[in-house]
C-alpha positions as CSV (number, residue, x, y, z in Angstrom):
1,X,25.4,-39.9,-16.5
2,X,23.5,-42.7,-18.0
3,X,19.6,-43.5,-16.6
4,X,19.1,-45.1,-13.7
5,X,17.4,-48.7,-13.4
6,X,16.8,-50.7,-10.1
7,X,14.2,-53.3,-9.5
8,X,10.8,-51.9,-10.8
9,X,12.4,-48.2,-10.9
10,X,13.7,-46.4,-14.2
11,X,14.8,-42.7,-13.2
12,X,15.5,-40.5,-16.5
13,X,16.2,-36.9,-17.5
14,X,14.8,-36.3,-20.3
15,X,12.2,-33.2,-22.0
16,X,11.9,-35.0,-25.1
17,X,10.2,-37.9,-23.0
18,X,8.0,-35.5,-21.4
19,X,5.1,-36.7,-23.4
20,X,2.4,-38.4,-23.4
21,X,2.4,-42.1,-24.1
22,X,-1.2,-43.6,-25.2
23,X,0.6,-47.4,-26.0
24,X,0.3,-48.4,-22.1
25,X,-2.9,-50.0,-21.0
26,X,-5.9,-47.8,-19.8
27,X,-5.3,-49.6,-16.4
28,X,-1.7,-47.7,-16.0
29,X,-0.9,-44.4,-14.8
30,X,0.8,-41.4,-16.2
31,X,0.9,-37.8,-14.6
32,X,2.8,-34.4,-14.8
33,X,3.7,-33.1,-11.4
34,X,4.7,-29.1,-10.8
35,X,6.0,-27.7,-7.5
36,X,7.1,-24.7,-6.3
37,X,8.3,-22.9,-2.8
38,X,8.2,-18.9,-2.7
39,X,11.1,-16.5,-2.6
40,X,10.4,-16.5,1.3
41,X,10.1,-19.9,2.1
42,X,6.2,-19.4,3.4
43,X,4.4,-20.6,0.0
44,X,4.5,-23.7,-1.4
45,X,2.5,-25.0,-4.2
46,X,1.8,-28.3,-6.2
47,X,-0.2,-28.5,-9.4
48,X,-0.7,-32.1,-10.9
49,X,-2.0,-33.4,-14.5
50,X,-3.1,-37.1,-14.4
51,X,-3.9,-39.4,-17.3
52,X,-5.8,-41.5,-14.8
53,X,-6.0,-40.2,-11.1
54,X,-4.3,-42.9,-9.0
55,X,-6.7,-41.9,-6.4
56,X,-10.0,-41.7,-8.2
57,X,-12.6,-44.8,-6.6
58,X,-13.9,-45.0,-10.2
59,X,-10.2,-45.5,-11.7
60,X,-9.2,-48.0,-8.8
61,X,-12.3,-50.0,-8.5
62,X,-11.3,-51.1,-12.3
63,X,-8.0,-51.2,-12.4
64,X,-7.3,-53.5,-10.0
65,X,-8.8,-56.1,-11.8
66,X,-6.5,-54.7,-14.7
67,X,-10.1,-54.0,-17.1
68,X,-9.9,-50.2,-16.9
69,X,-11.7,-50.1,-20.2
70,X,-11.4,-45.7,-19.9
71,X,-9.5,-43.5,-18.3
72,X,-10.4,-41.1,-15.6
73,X,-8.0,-37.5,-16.0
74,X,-7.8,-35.3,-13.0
75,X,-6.1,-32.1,-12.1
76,X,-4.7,-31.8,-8.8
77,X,-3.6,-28.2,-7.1
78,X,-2.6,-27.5,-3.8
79,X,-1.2,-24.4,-1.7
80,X,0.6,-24.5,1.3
81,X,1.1,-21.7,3.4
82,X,3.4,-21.6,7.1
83,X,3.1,-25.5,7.0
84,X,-1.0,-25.1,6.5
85,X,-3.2,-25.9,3.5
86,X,-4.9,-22.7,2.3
87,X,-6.0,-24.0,-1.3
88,X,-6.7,-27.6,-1.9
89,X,-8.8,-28.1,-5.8
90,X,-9.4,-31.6,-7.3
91,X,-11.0,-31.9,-10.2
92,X,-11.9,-35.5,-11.7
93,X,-13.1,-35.3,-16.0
94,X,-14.5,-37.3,-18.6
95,X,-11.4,-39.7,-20.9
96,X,-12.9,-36.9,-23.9
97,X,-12.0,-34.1,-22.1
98,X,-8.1,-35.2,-22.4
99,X,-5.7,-34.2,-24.8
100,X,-2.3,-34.4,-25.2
101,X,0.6,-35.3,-27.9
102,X,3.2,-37.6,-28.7
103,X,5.3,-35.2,-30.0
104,X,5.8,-32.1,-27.2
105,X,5.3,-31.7,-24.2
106,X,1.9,-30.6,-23.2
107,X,-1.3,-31.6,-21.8
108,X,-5.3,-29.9,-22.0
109,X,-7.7,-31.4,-19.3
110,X,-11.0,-29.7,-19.9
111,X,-10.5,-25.6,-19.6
112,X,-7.0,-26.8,-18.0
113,X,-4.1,-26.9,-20.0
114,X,-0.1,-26.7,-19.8
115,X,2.4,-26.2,-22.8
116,X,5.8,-25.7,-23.7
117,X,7.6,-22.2,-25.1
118,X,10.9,-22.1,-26.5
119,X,12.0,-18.4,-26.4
120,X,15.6,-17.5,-27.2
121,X,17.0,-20.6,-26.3
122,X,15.0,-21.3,-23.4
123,X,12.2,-23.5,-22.6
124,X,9.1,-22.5,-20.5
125,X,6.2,-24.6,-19.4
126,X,2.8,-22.4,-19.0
127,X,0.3,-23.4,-16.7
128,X,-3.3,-22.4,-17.2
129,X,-5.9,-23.4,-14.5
130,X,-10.1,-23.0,-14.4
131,X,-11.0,-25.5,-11.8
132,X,-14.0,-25.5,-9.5
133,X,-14.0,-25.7,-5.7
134,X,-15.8,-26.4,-2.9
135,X,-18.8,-24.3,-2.8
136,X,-18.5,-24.4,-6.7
137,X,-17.2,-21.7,-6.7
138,X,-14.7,-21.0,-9.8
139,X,-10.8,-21.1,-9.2
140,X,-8.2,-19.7,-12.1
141,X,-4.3,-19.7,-11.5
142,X,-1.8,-18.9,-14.3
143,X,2.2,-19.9,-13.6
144,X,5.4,-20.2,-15.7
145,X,7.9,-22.4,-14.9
146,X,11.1,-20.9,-17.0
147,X,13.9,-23.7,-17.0
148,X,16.9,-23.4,-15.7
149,X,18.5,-26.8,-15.5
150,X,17.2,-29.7,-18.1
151,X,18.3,-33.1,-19.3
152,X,20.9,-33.5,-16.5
153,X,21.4,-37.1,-17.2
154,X,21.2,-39.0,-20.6
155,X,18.5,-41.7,-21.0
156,X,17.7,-44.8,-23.3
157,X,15.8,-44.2,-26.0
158,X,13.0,-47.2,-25.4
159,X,10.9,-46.9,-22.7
160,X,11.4,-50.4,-19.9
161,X,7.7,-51.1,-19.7
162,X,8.2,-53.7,-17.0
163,X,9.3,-50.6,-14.7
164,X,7.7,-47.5,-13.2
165,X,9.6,-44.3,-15.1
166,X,10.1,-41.2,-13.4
167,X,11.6,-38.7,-15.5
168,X,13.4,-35.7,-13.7
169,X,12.4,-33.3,-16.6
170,X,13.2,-30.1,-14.5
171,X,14.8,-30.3,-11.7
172,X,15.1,-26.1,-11.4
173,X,12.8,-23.4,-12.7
174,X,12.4,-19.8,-12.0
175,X,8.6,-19.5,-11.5
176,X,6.1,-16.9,-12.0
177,X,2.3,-17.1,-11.1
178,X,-0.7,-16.0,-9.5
179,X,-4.4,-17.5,-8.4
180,X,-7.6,-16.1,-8.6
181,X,-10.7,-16.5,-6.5
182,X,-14.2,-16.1,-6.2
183,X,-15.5,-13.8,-2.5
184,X,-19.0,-12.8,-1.9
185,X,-21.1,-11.0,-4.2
186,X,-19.4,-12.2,-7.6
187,X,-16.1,-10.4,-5.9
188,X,-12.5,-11.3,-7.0
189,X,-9.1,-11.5,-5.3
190,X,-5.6,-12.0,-6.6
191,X,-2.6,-14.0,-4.9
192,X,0.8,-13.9,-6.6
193,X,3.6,-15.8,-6.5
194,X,7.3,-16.1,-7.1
195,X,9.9,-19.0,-6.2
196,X,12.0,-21.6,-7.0
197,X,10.1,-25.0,-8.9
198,X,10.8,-28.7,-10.3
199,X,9.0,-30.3,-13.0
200,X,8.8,-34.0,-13.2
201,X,7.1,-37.1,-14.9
202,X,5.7,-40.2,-14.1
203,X,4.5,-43.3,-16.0
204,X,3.7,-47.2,-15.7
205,X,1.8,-49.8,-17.4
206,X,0.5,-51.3,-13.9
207,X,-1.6,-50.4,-11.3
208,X,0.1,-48.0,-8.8
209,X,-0.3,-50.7,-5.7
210,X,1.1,-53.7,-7.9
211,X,4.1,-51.5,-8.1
212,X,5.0,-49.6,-5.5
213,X,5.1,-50.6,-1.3
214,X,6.3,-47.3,-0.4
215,X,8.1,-44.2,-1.7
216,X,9.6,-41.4,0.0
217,X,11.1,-38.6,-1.9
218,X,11.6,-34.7,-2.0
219,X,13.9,-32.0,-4.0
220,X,15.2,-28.9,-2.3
221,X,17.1,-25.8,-3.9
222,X,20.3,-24.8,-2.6
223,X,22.6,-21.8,-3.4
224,X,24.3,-23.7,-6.5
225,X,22.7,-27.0,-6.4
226,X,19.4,-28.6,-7.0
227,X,19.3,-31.8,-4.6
228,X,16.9,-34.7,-5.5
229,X,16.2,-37.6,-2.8
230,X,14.3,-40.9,-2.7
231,X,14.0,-44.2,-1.4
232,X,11.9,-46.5,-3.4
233,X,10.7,-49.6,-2.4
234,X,9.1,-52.0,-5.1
235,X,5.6,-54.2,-4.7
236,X,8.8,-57.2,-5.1
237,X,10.8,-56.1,-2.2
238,X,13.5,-54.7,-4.2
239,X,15.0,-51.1,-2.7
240,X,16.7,-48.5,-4.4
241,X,17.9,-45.0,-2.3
242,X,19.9,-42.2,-4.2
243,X,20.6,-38.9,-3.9
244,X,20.9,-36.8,-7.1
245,X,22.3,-33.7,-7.3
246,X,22.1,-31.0,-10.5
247,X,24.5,-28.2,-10.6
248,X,25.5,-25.6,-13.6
249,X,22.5,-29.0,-15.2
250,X,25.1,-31.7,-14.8
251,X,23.2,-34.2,-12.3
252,X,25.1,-37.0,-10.1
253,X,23.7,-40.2,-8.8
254,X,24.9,-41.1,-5.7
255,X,24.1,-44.2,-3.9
256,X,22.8,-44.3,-0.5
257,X,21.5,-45.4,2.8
258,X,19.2,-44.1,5.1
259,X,18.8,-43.9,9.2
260,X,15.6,-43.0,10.3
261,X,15.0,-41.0,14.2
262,X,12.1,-41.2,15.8
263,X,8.7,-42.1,14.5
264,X,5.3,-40.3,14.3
265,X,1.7,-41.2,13.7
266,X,-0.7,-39.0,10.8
267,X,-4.4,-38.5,11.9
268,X,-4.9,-41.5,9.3
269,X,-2.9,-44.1,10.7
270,X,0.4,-43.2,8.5
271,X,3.6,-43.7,10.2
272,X,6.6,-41.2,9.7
273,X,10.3,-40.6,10.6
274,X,10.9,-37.4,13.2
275,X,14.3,-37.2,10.5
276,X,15.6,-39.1,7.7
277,X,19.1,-39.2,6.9
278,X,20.3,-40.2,3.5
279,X,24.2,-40.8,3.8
280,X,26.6,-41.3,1.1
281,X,29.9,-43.2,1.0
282,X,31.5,-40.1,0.4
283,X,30.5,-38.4,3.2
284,X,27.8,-36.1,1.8
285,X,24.6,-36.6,4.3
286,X,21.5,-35.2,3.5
287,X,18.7,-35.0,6.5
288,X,15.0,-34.1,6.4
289,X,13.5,-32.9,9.4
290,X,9.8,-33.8,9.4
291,X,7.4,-31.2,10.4
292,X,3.8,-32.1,10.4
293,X,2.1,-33.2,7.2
294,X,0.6,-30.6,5.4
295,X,-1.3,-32.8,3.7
296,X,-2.4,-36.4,4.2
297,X,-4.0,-39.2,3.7
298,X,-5.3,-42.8,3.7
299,X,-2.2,-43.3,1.2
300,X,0.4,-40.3,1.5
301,X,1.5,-37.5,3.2
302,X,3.4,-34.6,1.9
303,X,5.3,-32.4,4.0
304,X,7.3,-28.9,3.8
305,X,10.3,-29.0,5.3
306,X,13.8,-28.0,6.6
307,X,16.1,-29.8,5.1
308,X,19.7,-29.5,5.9
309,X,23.0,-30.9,3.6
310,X,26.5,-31.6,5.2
311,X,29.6,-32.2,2.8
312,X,32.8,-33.7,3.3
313,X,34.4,-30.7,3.8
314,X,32.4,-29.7,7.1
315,X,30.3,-27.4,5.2
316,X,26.6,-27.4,5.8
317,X,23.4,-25.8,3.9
318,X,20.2,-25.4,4.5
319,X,17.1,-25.3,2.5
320,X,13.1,-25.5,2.3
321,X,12.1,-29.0,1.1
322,X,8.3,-30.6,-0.7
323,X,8.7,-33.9,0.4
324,X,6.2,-37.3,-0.1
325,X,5.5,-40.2,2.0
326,X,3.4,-42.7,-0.6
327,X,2.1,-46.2,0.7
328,X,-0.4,-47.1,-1.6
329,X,-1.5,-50.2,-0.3
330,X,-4.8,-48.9,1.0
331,X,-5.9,-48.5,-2.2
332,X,-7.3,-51.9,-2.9
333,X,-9.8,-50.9,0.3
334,X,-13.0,-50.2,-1.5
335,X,-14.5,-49.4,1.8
336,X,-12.3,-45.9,1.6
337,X,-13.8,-45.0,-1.5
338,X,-17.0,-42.6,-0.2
339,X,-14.4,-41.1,1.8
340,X,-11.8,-40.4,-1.0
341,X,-14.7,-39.0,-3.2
342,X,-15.6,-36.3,-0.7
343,X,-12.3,-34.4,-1.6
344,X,-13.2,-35.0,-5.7
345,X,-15.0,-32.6,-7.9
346,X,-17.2,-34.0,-10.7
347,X,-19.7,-32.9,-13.5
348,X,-18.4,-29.4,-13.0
349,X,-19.0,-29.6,-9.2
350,X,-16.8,-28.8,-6.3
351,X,-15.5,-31.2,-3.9
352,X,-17.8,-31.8,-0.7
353,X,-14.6,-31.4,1.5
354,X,-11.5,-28.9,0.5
């Protein structure tokens, strides 16, 4: 199935767009985001490379008068265990310390880097990590993310600048990894991990509140399918809500609406559905049951959730979800910047807060 374009949203499929692109302005955006939930549905992790980091005060302060005249490259890495943050690392770098190609997929921020492996007809991406936390003390992880669905729907081969891309590179990956920390007295500790991961892309031209009012999405893993789910709603108004499901890495766009249940409030003034409900004409119905973030802020929330999928047929599945709530309006609020940068390691320095 061809790409997907609505109002200011292009989705793709596509590795061989998985790179970077160094055309766009430096006031645009462009970031590779991992995830991953363990084997027993306890662990979840997210690990983030950004050209510019959407939610760095230095980026915003100039790119919202659109005369970002260098970029500001973070990495992001987060890990969620029973529905609590246990490992939360952002890292902010100089533009020098980013490097990455036009040709294949792969990116090297600082001591940071992720690249691709073809190995018998497979494709892997490798993740290495050397972050620093809060307390400064040092942070290494090392994951693989083997690919097991890829390209699931064709795209166009120019890039629609006047529209936010996000390319569904992977939508399911066998994964492989493990962190290591820094204890007391120059001690060490392993933590390993194994799951079921998603790979995606994300570019634009413009700055991230010029584009987007709100976007709720998530991706969970079921027995033979990989669902994808979002509702999108543009700076313009305009609204697009699919569901897209990857199975045997054939993916299918369907159309849909969704009913929201209840409503809760975040402990930074973020409102959220008790359950979303994304129906299809057919019949098929996918619903999210919001727990409690575990992770928010002035601009997003990201949950781990229970998601459940009904068919036509009366069957029903159930699954472990990542799912995002981004408004990034607040953004333009410089008065929120001191408080932003409390969570942002610099100059080879951890964050003040975790």
């Amino acid at each position: 199935m061809s790409e997907t374009r609505c109002n200011s949203l292009s989705v793709i499929s596509s590795v061989g767009r998985d790179v970077h692109h160094p055309q766009k302005p430096k006031s645009g955006y462009e970031w590779w985001y991992f995830d991953a939930i363990s084997d027993d549905g306890r662990d979840a992790v997210v690990i983030i490379f950004l050209e510019n980091f959407i939610f760095s005060p230095r980026y915003n302060s100039v790119a919202q008068e659109g005369k970002a005249e260098c970029r500001f490259p973070a990495i992001a890495y987060f890990h969620y265990r029973d529905g609590k943050a246990i490992q939360r690392v952002i890292n902010e770098f100089d533009e020098d310390e980013f490097h990455s190609s036009e040709d294949s997929p792969g990116c090297i921020i600082g001591a940071n880097r992720f690249e691709t492996i073809e190995d018998k007809g497979g494709l892997k991406y490798v993740i290495d990590l050397e972050l620093i936390e809060k307390g400064d003390r040092p942070f290494k992880a090392h994951f693989e993310f083997d690919v097991l669905e890829k390209n699931i729907f064709g795209s166009g081969d120019v890039r629609d600048a006047s529209a936010h891309e996000w390319n569904l590179v992977a939508p399911c990956c066998k994964v492989y990894g493990y962190e290591t920390m820094s204890e007391n007295e120059g001690l060490s500790f392993r933590r390993d991990f194994r799951g079921i991961g998603y790979h995606d892309h994300n570019l634009d031209d413009r700055w991230l509140p010029d584009t987007v009012m709100t976007w709720d999405w998530g991706r969970v893993h079921l027995p033979d399918a990989t669902v994808v789910f979002y509702d999108f709603i543009s700076f313009d108004g305009g609204r697009v809500t699919k569901l897209v499901t990857s199975r045997g890495g054939v993916g299918e766009i369907r159309d849909a609406r969704v009913v929201n249940k209840g409503a809760r409030f975040d402990v930074f003034g973020l409102s959220y559905p008790r359950d979303i409900s994304y129906i299809c004409d057919d019949g098929l119905t996918l619903t999210v049951h919001n727990s409690r973030p575990v992770d928010s802020s002035f601009f997003y929330l990201r949950f781990v959730n229970n998601v459940t999928l009904a068919t036509p047929s009366g069957k029903t599945f159930e699954g472990r979800a990542l799912t995002e709530r981004l408004v990034p309006n607040a953004l333009r609020f410089r008065w929120l910047d001191w408080l932003v940068d409390m969570r942002i390691g610099r100059d080879g320095k951890g964050a003040f807060l975790r």
